[in-house]
Z-matrix of the N, CA and C atoms (Angstrom, degrees):
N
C 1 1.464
C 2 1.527 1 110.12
N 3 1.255 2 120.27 1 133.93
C 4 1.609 3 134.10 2 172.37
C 5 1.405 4 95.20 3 -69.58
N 6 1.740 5 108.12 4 156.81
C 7 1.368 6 118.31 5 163.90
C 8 1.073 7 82.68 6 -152.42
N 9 2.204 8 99.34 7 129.11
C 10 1.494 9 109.09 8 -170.10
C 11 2.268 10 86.36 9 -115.73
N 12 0.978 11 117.80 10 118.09
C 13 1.449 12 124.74 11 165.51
C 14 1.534 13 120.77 12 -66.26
N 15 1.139 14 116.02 13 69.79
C 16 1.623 15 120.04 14 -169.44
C 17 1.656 16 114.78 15 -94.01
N 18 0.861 17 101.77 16 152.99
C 19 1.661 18 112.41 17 -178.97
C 20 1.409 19 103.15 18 -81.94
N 21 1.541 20 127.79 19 141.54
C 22 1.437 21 140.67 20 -161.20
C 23 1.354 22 91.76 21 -76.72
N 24 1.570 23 115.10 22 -45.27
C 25 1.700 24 114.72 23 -155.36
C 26 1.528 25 118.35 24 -104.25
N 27 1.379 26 77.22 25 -22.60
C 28 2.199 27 87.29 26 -166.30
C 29 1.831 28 100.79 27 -118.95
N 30 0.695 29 118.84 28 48.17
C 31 1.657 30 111.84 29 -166.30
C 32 1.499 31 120.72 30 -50.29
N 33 1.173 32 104.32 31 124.94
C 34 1.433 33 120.10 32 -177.18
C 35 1.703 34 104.86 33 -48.23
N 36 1.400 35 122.40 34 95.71
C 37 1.581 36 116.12 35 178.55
C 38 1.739 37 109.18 36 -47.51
N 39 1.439 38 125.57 37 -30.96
C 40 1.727 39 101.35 38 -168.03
C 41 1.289 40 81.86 39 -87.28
N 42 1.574 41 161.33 40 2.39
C 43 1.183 42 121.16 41 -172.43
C 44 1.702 43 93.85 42 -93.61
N 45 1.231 44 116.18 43 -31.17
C 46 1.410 45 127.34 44 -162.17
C 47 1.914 46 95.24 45 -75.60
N 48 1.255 47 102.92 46 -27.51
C 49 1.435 48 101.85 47 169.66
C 50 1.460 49 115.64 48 -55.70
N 51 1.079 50 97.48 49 -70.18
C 52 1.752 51 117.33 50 166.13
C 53 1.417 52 120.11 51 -3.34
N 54 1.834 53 80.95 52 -77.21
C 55 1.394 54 90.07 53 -175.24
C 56 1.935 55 124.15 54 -75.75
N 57 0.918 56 96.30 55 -4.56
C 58 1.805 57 107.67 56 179.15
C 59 1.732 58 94.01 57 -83.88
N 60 1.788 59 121.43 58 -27.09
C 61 1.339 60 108.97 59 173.57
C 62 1.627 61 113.55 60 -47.98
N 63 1.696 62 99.85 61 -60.57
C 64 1.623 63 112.28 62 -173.89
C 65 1.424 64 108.01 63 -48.14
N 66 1.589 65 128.08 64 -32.16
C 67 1.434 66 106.12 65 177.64
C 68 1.036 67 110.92 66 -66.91
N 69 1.118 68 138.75 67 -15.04
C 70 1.601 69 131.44 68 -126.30
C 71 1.641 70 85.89 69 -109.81
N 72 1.485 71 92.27 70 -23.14
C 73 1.780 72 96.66 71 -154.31
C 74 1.598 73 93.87 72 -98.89
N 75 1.281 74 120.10 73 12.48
C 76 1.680 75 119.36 74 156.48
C 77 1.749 76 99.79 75 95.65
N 78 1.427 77 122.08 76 22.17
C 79 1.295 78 120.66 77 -153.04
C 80 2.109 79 94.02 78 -126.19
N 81 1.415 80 108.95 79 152.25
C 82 1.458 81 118.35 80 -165.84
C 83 1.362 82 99.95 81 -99.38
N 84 1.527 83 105.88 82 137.59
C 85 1.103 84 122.82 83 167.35
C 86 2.102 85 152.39 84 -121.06
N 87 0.646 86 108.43 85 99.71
C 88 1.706 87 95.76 86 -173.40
C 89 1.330 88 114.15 87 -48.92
N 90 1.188 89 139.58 88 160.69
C 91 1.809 90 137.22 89 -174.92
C 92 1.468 91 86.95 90 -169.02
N 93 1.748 92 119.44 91 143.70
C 94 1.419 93 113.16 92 120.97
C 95 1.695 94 137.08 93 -34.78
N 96 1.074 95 119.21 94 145.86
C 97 1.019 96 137.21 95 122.49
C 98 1.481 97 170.09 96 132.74
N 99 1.515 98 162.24 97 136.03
C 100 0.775 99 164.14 98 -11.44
C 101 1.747 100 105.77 99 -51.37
N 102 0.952 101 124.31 100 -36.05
C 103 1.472 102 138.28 101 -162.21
C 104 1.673 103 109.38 102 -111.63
N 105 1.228 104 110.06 103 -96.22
C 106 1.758 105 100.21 104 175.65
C 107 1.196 106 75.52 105 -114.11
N 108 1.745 107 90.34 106 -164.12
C 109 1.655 108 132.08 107 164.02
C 110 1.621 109 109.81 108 -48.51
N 111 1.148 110 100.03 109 164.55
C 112 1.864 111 99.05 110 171.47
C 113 1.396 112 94.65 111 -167.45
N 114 1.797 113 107.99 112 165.63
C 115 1.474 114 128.35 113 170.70
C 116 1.324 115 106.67 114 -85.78
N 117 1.236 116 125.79 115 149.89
C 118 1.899 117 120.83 116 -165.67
C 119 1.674 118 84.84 117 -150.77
N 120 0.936 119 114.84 118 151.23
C 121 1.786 120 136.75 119 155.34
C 122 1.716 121 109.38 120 -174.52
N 123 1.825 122 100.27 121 -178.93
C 124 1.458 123 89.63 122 -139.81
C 125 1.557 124 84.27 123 -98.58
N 126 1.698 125 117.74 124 164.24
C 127 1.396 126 118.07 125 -166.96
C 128 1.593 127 96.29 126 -57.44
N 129 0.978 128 117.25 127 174.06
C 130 1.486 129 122.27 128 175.11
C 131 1.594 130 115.03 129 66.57
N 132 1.043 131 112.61 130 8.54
C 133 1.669 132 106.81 131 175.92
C 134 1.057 133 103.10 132 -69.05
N 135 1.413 134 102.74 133 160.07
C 136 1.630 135 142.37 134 156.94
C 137 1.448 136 129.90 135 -99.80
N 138 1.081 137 115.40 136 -68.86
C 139 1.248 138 127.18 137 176.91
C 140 1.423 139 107.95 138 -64.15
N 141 1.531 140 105.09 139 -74.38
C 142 1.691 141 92.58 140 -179.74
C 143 1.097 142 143.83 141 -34.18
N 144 1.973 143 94.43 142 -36.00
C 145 1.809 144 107.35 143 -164.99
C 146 1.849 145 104.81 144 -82.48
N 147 1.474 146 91.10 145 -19.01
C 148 1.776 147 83.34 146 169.35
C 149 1.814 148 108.18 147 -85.29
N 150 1.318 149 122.09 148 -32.44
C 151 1.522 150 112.47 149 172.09
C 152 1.085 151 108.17 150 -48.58
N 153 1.694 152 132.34 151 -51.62
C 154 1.394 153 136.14 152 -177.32
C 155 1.373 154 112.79 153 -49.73
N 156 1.623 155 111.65 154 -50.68
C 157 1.294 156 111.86 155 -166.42
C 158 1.821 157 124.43 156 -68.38
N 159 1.597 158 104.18 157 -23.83
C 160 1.131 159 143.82 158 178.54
C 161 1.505 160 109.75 159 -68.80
N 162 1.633 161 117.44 160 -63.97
C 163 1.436 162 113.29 161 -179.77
C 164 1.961 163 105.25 162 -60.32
N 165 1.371 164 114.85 163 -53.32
C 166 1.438 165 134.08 164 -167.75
C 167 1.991 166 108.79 165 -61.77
N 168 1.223 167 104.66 166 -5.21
C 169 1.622 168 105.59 167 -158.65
C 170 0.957 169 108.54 168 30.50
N 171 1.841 170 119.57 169 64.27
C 172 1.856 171 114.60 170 168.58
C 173 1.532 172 98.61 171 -82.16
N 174 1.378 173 112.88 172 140.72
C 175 1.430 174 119.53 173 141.38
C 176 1.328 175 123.20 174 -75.85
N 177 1.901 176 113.05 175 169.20
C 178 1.395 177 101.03 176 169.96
C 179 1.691 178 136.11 177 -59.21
N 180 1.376 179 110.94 178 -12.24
C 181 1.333 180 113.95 179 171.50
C 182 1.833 181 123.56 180 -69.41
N 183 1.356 182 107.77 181 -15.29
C 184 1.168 183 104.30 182 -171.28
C 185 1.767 184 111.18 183 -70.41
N 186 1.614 185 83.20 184 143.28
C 187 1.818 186 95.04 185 -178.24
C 188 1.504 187 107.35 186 -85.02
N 189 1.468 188 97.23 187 111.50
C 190 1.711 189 95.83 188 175.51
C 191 2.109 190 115.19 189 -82.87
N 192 1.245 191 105.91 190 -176.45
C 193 1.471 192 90.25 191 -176.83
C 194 1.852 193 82.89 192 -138.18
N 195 1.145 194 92.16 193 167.66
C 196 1.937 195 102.71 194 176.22
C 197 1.674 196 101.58 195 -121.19
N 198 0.983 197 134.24 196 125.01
C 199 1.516 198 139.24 197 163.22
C 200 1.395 199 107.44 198 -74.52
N 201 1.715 200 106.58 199 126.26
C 202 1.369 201 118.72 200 -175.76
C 203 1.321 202 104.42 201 -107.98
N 204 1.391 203 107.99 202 152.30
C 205 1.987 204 107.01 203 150.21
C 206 1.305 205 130.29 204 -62.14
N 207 1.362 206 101.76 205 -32.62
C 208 1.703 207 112.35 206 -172.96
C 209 1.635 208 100.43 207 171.35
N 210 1.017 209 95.93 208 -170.09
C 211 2.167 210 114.00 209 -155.41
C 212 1.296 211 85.10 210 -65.17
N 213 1.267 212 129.68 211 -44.08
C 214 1.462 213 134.82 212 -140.30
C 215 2.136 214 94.93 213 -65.30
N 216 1.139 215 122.40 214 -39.34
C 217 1.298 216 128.32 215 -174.81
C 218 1.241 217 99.14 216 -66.31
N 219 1.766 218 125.65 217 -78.83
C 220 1.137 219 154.47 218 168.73
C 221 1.781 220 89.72 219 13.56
N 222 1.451 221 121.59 220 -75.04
C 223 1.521 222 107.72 221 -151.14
C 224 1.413 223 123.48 222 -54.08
N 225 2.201 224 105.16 223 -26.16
C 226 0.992 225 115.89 224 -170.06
C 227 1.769 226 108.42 225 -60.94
N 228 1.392 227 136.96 226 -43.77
C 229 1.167 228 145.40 227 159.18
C 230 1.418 229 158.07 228 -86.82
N 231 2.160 230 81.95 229 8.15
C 232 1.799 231 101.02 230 159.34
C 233 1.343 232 104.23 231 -149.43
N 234 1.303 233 109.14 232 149.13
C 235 1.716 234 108.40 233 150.11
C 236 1.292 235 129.81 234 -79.36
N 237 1.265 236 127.02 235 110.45
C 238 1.233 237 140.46 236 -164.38
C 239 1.929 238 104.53 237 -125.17
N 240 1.205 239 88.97 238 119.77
C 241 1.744 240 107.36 239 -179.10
C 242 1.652 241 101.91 240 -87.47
N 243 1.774 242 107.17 241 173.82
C 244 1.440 243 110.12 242 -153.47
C 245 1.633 244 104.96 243 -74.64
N 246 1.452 245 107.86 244 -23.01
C 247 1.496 246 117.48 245 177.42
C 248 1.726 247 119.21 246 -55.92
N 249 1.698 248 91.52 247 -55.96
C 250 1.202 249 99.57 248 174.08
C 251 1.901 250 131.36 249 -61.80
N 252 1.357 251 73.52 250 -51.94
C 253 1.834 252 79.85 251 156.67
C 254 1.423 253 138.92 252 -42.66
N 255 2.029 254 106.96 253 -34.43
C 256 1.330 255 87.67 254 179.87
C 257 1.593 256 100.14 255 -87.60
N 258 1.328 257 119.27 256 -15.18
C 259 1.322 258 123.66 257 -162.44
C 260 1.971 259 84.42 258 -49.17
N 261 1.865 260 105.26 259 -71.03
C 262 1.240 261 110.49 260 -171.01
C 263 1.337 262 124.51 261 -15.86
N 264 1.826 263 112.68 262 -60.28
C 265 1.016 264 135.13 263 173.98
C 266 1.353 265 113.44 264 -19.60
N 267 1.394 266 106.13 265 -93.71
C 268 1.513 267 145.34 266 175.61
C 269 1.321 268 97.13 267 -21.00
N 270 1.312 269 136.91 268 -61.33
C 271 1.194 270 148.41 269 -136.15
C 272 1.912 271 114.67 270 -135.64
N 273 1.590 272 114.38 271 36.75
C 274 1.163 273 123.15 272 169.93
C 275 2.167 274 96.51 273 -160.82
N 276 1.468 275 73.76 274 145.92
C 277 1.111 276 145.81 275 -35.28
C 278 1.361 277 141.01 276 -72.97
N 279 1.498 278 107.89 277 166.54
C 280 1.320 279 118.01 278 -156.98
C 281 1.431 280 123.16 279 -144.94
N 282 1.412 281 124.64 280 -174.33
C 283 1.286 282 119.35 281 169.54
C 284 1.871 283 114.72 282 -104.59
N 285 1.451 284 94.97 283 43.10
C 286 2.152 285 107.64 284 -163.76
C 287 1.473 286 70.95 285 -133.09
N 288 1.822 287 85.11 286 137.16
C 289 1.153 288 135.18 287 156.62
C 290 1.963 289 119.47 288 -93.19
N 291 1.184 290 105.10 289 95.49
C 292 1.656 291 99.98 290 -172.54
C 293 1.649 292 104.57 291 -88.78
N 294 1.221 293 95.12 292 125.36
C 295 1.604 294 96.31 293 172.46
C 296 1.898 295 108.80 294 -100.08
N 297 1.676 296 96.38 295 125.21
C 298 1.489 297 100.56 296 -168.16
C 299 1.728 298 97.25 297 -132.43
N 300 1.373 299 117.52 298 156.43
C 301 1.084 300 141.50 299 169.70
C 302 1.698 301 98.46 300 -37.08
N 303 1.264 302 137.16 301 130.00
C 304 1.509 303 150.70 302 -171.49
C 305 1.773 304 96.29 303 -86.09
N 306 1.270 305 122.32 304 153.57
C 307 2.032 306 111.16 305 163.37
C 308 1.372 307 80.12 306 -112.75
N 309 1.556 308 93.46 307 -154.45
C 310 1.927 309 92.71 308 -158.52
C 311 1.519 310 101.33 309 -109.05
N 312 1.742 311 132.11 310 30.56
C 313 1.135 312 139.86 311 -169.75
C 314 1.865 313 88.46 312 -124.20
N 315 1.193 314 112.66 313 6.56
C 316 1.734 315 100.92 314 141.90
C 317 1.144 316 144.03 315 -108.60
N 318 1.300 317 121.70 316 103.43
C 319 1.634 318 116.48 317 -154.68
C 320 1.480 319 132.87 318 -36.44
N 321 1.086 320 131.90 319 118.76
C 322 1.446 321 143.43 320 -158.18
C 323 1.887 322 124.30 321 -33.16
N 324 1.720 323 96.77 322 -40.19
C 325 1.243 324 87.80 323 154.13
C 326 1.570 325 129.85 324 -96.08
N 327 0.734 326 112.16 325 45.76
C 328 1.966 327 118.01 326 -167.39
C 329 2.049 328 86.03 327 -125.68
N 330 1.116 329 119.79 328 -27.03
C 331 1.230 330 114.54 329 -161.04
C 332 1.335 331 96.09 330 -96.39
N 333 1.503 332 117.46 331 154.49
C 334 1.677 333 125.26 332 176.21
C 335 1.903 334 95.76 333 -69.75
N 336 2.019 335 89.89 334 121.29
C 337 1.482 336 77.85 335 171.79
C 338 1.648 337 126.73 336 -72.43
N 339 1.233 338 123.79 337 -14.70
C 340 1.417 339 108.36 338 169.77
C 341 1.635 340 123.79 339 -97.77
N 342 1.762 341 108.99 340 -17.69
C 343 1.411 342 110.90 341 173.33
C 344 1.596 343 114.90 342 -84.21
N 345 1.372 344 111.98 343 -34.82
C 346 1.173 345 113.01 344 177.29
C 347 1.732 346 104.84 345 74.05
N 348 1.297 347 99.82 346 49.86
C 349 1.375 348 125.68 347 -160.00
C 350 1.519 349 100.28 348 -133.31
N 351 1.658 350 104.82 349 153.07
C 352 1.767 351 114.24 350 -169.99
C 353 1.171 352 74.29 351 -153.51
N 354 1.812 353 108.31 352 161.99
C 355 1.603 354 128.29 353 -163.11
C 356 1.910 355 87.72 354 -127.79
N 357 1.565 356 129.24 355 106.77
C 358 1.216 357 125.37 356 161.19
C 359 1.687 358 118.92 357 -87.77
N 360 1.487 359 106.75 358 138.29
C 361 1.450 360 97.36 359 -176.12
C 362 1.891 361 87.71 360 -138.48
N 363 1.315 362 103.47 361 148.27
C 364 1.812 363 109.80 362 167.69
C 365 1.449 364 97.41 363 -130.19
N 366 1.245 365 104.97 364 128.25
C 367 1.677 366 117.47 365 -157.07
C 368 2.139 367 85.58 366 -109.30
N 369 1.486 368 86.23 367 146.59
C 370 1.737 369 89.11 368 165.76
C 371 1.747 370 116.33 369 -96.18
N 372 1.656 371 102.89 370 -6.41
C 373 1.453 372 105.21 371 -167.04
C 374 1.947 373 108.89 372 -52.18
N 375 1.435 374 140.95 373 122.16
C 376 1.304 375 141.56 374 177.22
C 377 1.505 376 115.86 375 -37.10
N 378 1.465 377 95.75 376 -47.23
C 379 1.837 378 97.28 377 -166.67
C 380 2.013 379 86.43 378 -79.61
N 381 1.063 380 136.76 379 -60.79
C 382 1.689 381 131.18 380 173.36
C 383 1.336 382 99.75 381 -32.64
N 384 0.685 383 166.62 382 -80.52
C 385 1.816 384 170.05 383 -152.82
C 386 1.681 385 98.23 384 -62.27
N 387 1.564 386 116.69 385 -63.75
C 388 0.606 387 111.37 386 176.25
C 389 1.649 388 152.03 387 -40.49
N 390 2.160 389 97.21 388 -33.80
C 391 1.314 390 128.20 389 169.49
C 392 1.210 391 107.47 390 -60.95
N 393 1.243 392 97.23 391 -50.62
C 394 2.169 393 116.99 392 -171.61
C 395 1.591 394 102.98 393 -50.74
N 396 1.307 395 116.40 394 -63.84
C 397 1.618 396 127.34 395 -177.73
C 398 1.578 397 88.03 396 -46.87
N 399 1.216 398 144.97 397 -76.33
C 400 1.473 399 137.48 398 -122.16
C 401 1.634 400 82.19 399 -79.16
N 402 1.076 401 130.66 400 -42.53
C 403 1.787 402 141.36 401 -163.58
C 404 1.230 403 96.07 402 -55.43
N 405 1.232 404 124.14 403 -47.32
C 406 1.827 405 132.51 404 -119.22
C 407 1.424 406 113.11 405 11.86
N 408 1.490 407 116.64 406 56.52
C 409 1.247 408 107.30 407 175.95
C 410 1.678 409 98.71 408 -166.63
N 411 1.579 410 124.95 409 140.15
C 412 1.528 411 121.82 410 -176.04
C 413 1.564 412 101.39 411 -47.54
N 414 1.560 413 99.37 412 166.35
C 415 1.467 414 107.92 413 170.76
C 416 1.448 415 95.78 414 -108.97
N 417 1.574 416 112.92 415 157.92
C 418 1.537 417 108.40 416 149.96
C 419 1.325 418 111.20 417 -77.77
N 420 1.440 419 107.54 418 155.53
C 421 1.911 420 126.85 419 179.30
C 422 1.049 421 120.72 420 -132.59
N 423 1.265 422 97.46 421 121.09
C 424 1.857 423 110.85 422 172.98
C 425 1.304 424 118.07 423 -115.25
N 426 1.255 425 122.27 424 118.59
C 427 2.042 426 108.65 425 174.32
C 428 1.598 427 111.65 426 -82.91
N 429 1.561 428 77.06 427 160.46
C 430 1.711 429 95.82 428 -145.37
C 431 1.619 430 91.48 429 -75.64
N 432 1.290 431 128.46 430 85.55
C 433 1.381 432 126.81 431 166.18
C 434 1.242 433 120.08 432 -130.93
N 435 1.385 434 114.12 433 112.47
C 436 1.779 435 125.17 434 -162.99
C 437 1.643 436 97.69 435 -78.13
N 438 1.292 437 96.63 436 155.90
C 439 1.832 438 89.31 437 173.50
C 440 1.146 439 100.02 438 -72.68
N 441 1.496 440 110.66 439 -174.28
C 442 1.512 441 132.51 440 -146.41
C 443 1.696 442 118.03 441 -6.61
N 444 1.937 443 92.02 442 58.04
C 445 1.458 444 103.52 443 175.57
C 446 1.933 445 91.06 444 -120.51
N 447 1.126 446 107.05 445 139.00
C 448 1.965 447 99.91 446 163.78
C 449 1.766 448 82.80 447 -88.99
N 450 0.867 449 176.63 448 31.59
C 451 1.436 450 129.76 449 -178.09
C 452 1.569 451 86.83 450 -156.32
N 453 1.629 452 119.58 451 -178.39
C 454 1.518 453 130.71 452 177.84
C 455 1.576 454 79.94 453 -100.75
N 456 1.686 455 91.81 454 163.19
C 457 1.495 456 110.11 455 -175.75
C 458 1.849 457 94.02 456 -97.15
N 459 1.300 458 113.46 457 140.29
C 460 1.517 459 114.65 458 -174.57
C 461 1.205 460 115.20 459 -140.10
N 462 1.475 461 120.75 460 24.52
C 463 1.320 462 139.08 461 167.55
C 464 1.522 463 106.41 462 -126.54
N 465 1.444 464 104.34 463 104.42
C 466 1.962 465 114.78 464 167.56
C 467 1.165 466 119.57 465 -51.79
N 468 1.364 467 112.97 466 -25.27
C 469 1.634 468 103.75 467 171.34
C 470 1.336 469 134.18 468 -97.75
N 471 1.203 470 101.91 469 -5.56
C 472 1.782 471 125.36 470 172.68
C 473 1.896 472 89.86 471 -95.49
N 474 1.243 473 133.71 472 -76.77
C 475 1.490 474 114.21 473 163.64
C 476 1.729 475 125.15 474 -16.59
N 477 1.319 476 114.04 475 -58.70
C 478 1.691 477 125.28 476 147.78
C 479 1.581 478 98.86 477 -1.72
N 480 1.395 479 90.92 478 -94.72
C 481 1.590 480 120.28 479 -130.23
C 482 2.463 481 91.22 480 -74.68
N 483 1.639 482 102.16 481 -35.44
C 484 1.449 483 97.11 482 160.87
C 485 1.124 484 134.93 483 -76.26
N 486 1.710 485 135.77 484 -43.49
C 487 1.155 486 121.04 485 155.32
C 488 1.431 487 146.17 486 -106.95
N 489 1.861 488 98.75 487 35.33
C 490 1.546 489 110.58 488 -164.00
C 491 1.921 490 99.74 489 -52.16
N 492 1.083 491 115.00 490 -43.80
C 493 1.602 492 125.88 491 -167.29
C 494 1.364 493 98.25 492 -69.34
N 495 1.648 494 136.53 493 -16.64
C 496 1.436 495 128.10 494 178.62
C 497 1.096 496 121.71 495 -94.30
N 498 1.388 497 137.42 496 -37.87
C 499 1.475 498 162.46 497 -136.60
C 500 1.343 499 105.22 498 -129.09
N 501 1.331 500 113.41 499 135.18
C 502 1.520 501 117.41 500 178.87
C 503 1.635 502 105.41 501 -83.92
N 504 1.054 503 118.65 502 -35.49
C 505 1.423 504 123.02 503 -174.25
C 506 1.463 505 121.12 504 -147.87
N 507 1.320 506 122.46 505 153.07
C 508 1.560 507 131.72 506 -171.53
C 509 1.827 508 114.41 507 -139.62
N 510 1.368 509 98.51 508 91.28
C 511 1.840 510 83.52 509 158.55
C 512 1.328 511 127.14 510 -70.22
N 513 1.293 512 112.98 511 134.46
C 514 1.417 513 121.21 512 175.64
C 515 0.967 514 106.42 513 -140.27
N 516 2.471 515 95.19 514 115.96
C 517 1.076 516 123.57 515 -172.37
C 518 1.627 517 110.66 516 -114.19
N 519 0.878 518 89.77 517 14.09
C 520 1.758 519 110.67 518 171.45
C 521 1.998 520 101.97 519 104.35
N 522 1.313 521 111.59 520 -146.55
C 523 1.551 522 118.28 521 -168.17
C 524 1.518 523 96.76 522 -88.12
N 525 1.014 524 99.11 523 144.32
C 526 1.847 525 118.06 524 -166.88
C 527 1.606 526 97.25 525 -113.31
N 528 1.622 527 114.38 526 164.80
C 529 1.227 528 101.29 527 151.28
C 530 1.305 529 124.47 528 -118.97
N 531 1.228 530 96.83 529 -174.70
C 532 1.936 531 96.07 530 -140.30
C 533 1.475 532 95.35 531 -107.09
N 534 1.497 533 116.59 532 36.76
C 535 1.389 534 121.11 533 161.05
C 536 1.935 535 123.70 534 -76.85
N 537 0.802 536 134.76 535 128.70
C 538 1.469 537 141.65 536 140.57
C 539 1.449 538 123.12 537 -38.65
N 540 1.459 539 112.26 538 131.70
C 541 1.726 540 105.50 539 159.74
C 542 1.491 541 115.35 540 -72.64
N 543 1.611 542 89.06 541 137.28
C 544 1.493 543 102.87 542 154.31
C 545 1.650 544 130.46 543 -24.34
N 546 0.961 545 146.52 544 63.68
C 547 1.661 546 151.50 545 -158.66
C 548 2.064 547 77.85 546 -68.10
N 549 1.809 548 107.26 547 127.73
C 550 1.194 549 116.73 548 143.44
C 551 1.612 550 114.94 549 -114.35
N 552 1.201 551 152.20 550 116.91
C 553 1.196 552 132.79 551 141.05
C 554 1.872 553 128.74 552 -57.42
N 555 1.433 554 115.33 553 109.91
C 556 1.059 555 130.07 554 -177.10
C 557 1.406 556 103.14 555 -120.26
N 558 1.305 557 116.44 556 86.51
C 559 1.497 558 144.16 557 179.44
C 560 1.238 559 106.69 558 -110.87
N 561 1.308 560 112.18 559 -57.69
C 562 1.556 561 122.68 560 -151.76
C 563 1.624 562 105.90 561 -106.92
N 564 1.513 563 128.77 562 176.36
C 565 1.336 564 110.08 563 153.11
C 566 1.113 565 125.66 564 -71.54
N 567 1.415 566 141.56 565 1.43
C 568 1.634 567 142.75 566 164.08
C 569 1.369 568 103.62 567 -101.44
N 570 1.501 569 114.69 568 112.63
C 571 1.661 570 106.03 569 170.87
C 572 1.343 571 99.61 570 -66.14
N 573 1.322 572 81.58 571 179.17
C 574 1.972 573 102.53 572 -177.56
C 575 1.340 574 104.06 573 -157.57
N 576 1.607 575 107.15 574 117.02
C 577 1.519 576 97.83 575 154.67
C 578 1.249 577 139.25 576 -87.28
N 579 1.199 578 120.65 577 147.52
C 580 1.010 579 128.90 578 175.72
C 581 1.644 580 146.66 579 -84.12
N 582 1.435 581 87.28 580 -33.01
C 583 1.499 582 103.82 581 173.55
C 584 1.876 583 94.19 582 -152.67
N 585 1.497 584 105.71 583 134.56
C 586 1.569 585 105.06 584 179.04
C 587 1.841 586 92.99 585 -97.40
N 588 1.119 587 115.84 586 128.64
C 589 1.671 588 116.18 587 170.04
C 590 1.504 589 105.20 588 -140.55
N 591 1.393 590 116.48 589 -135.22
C 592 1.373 591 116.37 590 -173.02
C 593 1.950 592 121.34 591 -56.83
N 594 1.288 593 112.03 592 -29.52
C 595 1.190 594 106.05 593 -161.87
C 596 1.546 595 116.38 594 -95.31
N 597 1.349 596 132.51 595 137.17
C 598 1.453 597 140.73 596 -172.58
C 599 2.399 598 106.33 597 -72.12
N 600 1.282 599 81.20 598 82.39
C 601 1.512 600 69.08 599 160.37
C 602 1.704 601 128.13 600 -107.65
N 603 1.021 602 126.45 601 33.28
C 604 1.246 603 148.26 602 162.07
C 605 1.676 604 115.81 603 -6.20
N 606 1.869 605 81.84 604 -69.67
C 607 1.504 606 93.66 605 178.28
C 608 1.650 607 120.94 606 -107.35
N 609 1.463 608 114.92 607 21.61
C 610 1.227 609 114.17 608 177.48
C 611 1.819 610 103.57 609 -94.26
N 612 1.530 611 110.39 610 -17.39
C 613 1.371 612 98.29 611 163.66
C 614 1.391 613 129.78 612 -114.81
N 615 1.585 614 105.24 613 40.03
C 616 1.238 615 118.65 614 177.08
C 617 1.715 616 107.52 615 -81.34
């Protein structure tokens, strides 16, 4: 396993280069950001998305999410109406996970097999933005929660020492916090949350 030492605020572009190689190259990754740590690989994996699925015991039902740069990606991998849009607006970026209707340019297993649903999130974290720019393309996202763990892991060096043998690579941007995104489901015309964590939606269901 690589360990890339990146700066939280200013990120070193060749390390962040680096590490956008390993996605590219079909390989799993840990990253900051906005909230805790998370699992990242590049849409369309293989290999990784079964390492992910493998460390996480996901089944096929689990709702994955894609990390965006901004709205501008977003349409390519949901349908999003004018309502929802400004909601998006208003409220990215953020530490909310919006769950929106999938189109058919998200690969089949990335999408909820019975909702036919994808989870979009645009993170403000520097080095996350930063990954996104080198990609030009969303990442998939997984939070970093091991089974029979309640919480995300928010120490890189205790992450280290548990999945050095799983993970091809690990940024370590020092101690994270061990908050969750906001989960909204915006399916219907009444959002719904799903999970309340780091992000203030107060007034997105006003």
């Amino acid at each position: 396993m690589q360990v890339f030492y990146i700066h939280p605020d200013n990120p070193q572009k060749r390390l962040i280069e680096q590490a956008a190689e390993l996605l590219r190259k079909d390989q799993l990754i840990i990253y900051p950001t906005d909230t805790s740590y998370a699992f990242g690989c590049r849409l369309g994996a293989k290999d990784a998305l079964d390492k992910l699925k493998k460390i996480r015991e996901l089944d096929d039902k689990h709702q994955f999410t894609l990390l965006c740069r901004d709205l501008s990606e977003i349409a390519t991998y949901a349908t999003v109406d004018n309502a929802q849009f400004k909601q998006l607006k208003a409220h990215t970026p953020a530490p909310i996970t919006f769950i929106l209707n999938a189109t058919k340019d998200v690969p089949k297993k990335l999408a909820h097999p019975k909702k036919k649903t994808i989870g979009i999130r645009v993170p403000s974290n520097p080095i996350s933005q930063a990954l996104l720019e080198a990609m030009g393309e969303p990442i998939l996202t997984s939070s970093l929660i091991l089974p029979n763990h309640d919480t995300v892991l928010d120490d890189p060096f205790e992450i280290e020492e548990l999945l050095s043998n799983q993970i091809d690579c690990l940024i370590n941007a020092g101690i994270k916090t061990t908050k969750l995104t906001t989960v909204v489901d915006m399916t219907s015309s009444q959002f719904e949350v799903i999970r309340q964590g780091a992000g203030d939606i107060d007034s997105l269901l006003l």
